[in-house]
N, C-alpha and C positions, 0 to 999 in steps of 0.2 A: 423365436424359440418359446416353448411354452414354459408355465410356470411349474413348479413339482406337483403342486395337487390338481392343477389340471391333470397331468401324463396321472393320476392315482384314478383319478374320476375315469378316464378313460379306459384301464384294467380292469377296475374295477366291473363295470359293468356289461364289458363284454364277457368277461373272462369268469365272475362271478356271479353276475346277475342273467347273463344268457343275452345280453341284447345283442344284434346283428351290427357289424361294423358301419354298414350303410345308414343304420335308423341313429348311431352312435353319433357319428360324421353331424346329421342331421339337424342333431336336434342339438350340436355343440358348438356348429357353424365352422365345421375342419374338413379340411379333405381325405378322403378316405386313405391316399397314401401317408396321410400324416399319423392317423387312427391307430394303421398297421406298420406304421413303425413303432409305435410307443407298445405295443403287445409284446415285442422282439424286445424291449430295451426298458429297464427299470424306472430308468430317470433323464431327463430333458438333456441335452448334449448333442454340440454339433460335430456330424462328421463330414470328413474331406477328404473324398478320396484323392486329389488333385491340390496340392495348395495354389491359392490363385497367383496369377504372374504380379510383379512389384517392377514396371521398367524405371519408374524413376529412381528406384532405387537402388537398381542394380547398375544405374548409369554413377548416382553420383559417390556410390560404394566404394570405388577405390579411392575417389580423391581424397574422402572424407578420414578413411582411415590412414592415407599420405602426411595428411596435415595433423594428427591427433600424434603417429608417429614422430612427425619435425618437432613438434610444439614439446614434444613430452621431458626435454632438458631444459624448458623456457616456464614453469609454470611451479606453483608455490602451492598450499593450500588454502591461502586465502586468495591468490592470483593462478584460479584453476578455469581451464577450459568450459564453457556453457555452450547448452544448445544454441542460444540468441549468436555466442559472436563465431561458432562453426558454418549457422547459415548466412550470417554477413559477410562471412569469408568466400562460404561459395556463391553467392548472390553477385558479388564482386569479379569474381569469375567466369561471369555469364550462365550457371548452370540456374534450370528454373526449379525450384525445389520448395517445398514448406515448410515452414520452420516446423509444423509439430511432428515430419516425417526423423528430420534432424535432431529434435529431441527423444521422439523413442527411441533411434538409432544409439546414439549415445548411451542412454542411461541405459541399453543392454549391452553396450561393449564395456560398461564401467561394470555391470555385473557379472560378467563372464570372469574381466578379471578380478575380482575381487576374491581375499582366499578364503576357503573355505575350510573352516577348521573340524579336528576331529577330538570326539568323546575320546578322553583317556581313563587310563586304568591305575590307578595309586593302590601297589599291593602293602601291607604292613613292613614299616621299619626301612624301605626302600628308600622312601624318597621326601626333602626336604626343601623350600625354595628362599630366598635371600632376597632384602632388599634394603635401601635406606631410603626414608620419608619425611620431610619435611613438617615440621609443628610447632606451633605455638604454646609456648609456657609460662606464667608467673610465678620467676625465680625469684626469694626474697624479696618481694613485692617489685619486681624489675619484670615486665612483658619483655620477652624476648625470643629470637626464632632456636630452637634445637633439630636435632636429627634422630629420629628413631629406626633404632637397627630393629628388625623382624624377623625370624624364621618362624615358618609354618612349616610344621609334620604333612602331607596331604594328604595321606589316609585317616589317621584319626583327626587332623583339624587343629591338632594341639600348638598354642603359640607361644614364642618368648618372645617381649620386645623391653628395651631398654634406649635411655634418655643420654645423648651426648653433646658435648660443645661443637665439634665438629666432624665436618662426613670425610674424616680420613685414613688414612692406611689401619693406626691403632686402634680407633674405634672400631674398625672392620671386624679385626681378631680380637679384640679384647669382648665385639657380641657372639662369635665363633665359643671363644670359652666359657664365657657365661651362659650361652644354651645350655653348649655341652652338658655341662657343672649343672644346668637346671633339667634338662631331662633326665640325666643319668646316664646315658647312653650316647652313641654319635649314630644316626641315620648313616644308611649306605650311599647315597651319592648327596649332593647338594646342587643347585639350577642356578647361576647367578644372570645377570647381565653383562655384559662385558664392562664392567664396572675399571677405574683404572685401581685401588687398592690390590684388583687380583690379576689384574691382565697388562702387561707389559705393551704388549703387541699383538695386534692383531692379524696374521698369515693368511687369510681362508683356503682349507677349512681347518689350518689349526693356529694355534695361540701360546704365545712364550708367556709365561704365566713371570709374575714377580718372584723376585727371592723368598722376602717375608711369607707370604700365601702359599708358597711352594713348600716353604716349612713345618707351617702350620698345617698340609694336608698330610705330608710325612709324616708328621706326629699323628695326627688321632686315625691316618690310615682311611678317609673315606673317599672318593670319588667327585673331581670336579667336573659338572659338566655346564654348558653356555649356553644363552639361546641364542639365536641367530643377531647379526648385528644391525640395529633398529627395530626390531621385534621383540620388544618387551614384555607383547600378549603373550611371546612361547612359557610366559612363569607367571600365567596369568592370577592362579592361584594366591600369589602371595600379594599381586597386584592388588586384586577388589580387596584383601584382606587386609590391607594396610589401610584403604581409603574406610574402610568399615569401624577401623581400630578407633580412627580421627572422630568417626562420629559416635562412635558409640563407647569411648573411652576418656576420652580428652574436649568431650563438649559436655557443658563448656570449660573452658580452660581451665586445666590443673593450676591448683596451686602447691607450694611447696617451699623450704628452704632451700634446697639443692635440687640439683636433677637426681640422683641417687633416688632423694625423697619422694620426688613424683612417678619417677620407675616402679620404685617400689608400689606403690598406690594401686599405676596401672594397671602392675602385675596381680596385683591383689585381685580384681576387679577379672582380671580374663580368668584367673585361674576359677574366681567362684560362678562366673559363666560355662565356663567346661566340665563344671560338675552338675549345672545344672539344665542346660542346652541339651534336648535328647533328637537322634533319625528318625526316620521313619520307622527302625525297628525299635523302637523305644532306647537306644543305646545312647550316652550320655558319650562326649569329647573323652574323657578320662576312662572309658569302658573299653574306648576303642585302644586308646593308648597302652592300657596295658596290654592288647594284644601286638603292637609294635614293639614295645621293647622284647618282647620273644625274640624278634630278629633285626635288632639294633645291635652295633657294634660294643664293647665294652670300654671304658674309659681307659686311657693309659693311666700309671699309678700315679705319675706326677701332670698340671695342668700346663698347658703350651707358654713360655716365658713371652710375656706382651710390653716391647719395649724396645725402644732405639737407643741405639748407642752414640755418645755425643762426648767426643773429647772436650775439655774447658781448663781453661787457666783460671788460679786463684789469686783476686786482685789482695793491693796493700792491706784495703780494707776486709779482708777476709770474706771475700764473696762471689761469685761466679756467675754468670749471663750464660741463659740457657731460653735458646728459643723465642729473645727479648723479655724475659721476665729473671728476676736476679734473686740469687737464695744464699743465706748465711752459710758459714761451714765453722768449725772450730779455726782458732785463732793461729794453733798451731800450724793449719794448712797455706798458710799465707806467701803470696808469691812460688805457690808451687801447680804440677801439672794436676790435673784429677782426669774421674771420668763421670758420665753421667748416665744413667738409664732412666729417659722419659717413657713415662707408663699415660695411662689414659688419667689415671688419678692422683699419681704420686712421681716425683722426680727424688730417683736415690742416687745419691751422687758417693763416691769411694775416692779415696788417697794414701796412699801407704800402709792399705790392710785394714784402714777404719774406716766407716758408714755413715752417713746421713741421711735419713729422709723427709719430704718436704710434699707439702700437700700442692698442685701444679698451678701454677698461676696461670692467668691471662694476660698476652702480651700487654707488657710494662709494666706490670704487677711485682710487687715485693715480698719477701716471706723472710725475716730478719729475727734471728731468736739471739735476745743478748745473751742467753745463756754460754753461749761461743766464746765469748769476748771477759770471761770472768777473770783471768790472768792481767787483763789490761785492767781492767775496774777497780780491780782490789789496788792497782797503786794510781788513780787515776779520777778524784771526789769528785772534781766537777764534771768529768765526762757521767760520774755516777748521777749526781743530781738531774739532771739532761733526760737522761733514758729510768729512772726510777721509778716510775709506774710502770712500762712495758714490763718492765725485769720482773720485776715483783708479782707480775699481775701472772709470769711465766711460770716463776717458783712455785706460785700458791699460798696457799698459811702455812706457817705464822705470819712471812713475810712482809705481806701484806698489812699485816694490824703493826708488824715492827717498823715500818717507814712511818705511818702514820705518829706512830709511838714517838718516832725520834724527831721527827718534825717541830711536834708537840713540845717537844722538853726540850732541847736545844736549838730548831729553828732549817730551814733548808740545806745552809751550807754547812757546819756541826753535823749536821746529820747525815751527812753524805759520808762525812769521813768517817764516823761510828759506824755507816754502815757499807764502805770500801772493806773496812778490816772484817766484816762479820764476812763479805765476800771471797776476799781469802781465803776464811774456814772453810768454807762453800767450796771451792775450788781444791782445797785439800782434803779434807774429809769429805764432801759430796753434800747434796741438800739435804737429805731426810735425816740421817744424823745429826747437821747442826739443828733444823726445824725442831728437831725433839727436842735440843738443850734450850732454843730459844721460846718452846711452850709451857719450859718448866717455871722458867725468868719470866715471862707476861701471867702465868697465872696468878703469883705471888706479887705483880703489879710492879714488881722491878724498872725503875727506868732507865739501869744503867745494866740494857741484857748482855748475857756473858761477861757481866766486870769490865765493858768498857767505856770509855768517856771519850768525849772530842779531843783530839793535842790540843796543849795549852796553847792560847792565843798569843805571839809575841807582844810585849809591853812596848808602848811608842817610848825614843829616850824623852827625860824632862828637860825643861828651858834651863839653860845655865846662865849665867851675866858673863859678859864679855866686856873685857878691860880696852878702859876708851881708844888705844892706841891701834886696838885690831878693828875698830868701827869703822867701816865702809870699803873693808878688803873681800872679796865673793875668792875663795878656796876651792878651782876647780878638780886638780889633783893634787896632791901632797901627801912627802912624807910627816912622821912625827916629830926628825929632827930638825925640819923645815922652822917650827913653832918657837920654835927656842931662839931661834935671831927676833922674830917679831917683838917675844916677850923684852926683849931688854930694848926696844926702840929702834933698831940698826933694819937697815934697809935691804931688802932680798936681793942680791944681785941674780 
């Protein structure tokens, strides 16, 4: 076949310059049928009218796709079919064949099937895709692996993503509200995976969706839809947009005190990319965006309640086991039923119409406020002394400068009991009230705040002499009338 400037050379100057095909042929060393097909035809290409016969390959055609057929429930991606061991297989079979006829064969039946995807259309406000992603974080100087929730807009681009302990049912919904909450709006449908937080069960081609998730779409009213089951690419969108987040967000590794902390960061950092990331038509993430909220749904008035509900019993020591991790409760709830509503970041726990909330531990974690326990404290010094920093540290000032205060003047255990009875007041009038009377007392350098002092310490009795007759009798119980035989010398019967 010729090259392209060849077939130009040869238009060229018959067709331009007037030469005769014969002197062309000639003097180019072609033959003249070749000359005069390239006059007919632009550029170098062969044709066939006939494609030519292939007998070996139509002999060992069916066996070959017999065994790709058997093999195709026997094979893994890393234990997949090769051309080498299709022709040792038919080589073994007596067929005479080559291996590179076996390899092309192959690599076009792997490309016939392979799927072929199609260009989509992302009109405004439509459409949203879901996913969690895996990432690395230095939380309070602690490296440790988190999950980041994602939704992308896929008309404008626009993303939320937020930082969690883990990839579970709440974290799902609790990144479901906080888009919401951050767009303003809710997108008409949403794309997931078949993720288990939203999908019960999978039917094909439909699916019993969870209770919780089923709530959550009754409320803000949008559309769930799935991609196919192992086809991940069908949400491809939010796919490469997540692996892009990791590099161009979180590298290298955030730091932070919380994950709240490094969320926030993240988020900080997409949003001033989306203001500043322009299209091809000069249009900016956020230019686009405001033309989707045009046709975003609107928020309901109140946000979807994100939380499980967890009955618990209140132990002796007034505290309750939620989840393996255990949280105080006031003192009065002790030995009775509660309930609990674990949140993604807060566990509120309820008992007879009153509330507590608790910031959510990790299994085996503690969350203990002696503020609970003030009824017991106030008649109770040495449990006070024990716990008197945590307490103190709970209260705040004056508190604080008042333990130290009472330490100082009267000593650890004195001061416990000075400051059992201040906790009483505490418990009756509340803190801020007493704080105030006890800022009046430390301003003026009082060491005895509020008027009080330690109970008097009981006096040990003093040695008396003992009359020689009671010398070397031990008195294990007795009355007083007992004494009165000893004194005159007469023997105890």
């Amino acid at each position: 076949m010729l090259r392209m400037e060849q077939a130009h050379v040869i238009r060229h100057k018959v067709l331009i310059e007037g030469q005769s095909q014969r002197q062309v042929a000639r003097d180019m060393g072609l033959s003249r049928n070749t000359v005069k097909k390239y006059l007919e035809v632009s550029e170098p290409r062969r044709l066939e009218a006939n494609p030519r016969s292939r007998p070996v390959l139509e002999q060992v055609k069916p066996r070959m796709d017999q065994l790709l057929e058997d093999w195709a429930g026997r094979t893994t991606a890393k234990q997949r079919v090769t051309g080498s061991r299709l022709h040792w297989e038919l080589v073994q079979e007596g067929y005479r064949v080559g291996v590179t006829l076996v390899r092309d064969y192959l690599r076009e039946a792997k490309r016939r099937k392979t799927e072929v995807f199609i260009p989509l259309v992302h009109r405004p406000g439509d459409e949203a895709q879901v996913d969690f992603f895996e990432v690395t974080v230095d939380e309070a100087g602690i490296r440790r692996k988190a999950w980041q929730f994602l939704m992308r807009l896929m008309y404008s681009g626009r993303d939320f993503a937020w930082l969690y302990d883990r990839c579970d049912q709440l974290s799902f919904l609790d990144g479901h509200v906080r888009a919401f909450e951050y767009f303003g709006k809710v997108p008409q449908r949403s794309i997931y995976d078949n993720l288990s937080p939203a999908v019960a069960r999978v039917t094909f081609p439909r699916r019993r969706l969870t209770e919780r998730f089923t709530a959550l779409v009754s409320h803000y009213l949008f559309e769930a839809c799935f991609a196919r089951v192992g086809e991940g690419h069908d949400k491809g969108g939010v796919e490469s947009r997540g692996n892009a987040v990791r590099l161009q967000h979180l590298t290298p590794i955030p730091r932070g005190e919380s994950l709240r902390e490094i969320s926030e960061q993240i988020l900080g950092r997409m949003e001033e990319e989306a203001g500043r990331k322009v299209d091809t038509e000069g249009k900016s993430v956020l230019d686009r965006f405001g033309k989707e909220l045009e046709r975003m749904r609107p928020l309901p008035p109140v946000p979807f309640l994100v939380a499980r509900v967890v009955p618990v019993s209140v132990s002796s020591t007034s505290v309750v086991k939620v989840e393996g991790a255990w949280y105080s409760v006031p003192s009065g709830w002790a030995r009775l039923d509660a309930t609990a509503y674990v949140g993604v970041e807060e566990v509120r726990i309820t008992c007879r119409g009153e509330e507590e909330v608790h910031p959510r531990q990790r299994f085996g974690g503690k969350q203990i406020r002696y503020r609970h326990y003030l009824p017991e404290l106030a008649r109770k010094p040495q449990a006070v002394r024990q716990v008197a920093p945590e307490l103190v540290a709970e209260l705040g000032e004056p508190y604080g400068r008042l333990w130290q205060l009472l330490q100082d003047t009267y000593g650890p255990l004195d001061g416990a009991r000075v400051l059992a009875r201040v906790l009483g007041a505490v418990n009756q009038h509340g803190a801020a009230v007493v704080g105030q009377a006890l800022e009046k007392s430390l301003e003026i350098g009082d060491s005895t705040p509020l008027g009080l002092v330690p109970p008097p310490t009981r006096e040990m009795p003093q040695t008396v002499t003992v009359p020689s007759s009671l010398m070397g009798y031990r008195v294990e119980a007795a009355r007083a009338a007992d004494y009165d035989v000893l004194l005159v010398g007469g023997r105890h019967e």
